[in-house]
N, C-alpha and C positions, 0 to 999 in steps of 0.2 A: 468440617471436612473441606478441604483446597480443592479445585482441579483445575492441571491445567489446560488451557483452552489453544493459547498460542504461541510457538517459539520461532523467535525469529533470529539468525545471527548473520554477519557480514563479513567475508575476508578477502581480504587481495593476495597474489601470488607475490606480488613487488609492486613499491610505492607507487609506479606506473602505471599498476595493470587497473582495467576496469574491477569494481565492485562483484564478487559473485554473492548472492542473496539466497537463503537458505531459507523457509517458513515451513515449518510443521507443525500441522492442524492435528491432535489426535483424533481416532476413528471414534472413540466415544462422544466428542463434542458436537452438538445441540446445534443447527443453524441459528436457532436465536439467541443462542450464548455466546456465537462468533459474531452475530450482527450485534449483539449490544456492545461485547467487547471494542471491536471496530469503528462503532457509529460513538461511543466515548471518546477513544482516541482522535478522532476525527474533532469531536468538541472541541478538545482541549488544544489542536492544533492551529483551529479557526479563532480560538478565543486567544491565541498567544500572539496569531497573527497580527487579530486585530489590533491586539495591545501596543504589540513593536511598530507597525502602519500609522498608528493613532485614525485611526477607522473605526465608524460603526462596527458593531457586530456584526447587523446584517448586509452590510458592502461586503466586507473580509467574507462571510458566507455565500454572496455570489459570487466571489472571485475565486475559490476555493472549488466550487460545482462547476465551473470551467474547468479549473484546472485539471481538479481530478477525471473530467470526461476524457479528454486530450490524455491524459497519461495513462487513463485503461486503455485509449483506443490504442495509443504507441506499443501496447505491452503486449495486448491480442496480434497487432501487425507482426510484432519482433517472432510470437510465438508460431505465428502460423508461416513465416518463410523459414523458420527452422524447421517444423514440422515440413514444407514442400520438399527443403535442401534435402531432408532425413528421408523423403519416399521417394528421392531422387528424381522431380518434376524440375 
């Protein structure tokens, strides 16, 4: 039996336009089925990283838990001034 846990797809309006990003989780998936799926992906980004860096694994793995801090914090920022613009503060 398959299931799936996560879809993710990317379109622009024109070559120009920002990226819009689409992720749907279905209602039936497992928190721990999205964190393994997730925390995999993430392996395999840090290990590719490293590879192309010619880096340790675990340098490319500190430099990666920066980054990703910094780019949740950007994305809660991004989402909570649309959310003010949206309750018109």
């Amino acid at each position: 039996m398959q299931k799936p846990i996560i879809n993710a797809t990317v379109s622009r309006t024109s070559v120009d336009a920002n990226p819009m990003f689409k992720i749907v989780v279905p209602n039936n998936v497992e928190t721990t089925e999205l964190e393994y799926v997730l925390t995999r992906v993430m392996y395999n980004m840090v290990r590719i990283y490293a590879r192309g860096k010619h880096i340790p694994f675990e340098d490319a793995l500190v430099q990666y838990k920066e980054a990703m801090a910094v780019h949740i914090g950007v994305i809660h920022d991004q989402e909570q001034k649309l959310k003010e613009a949206q309750d018109g503060r």
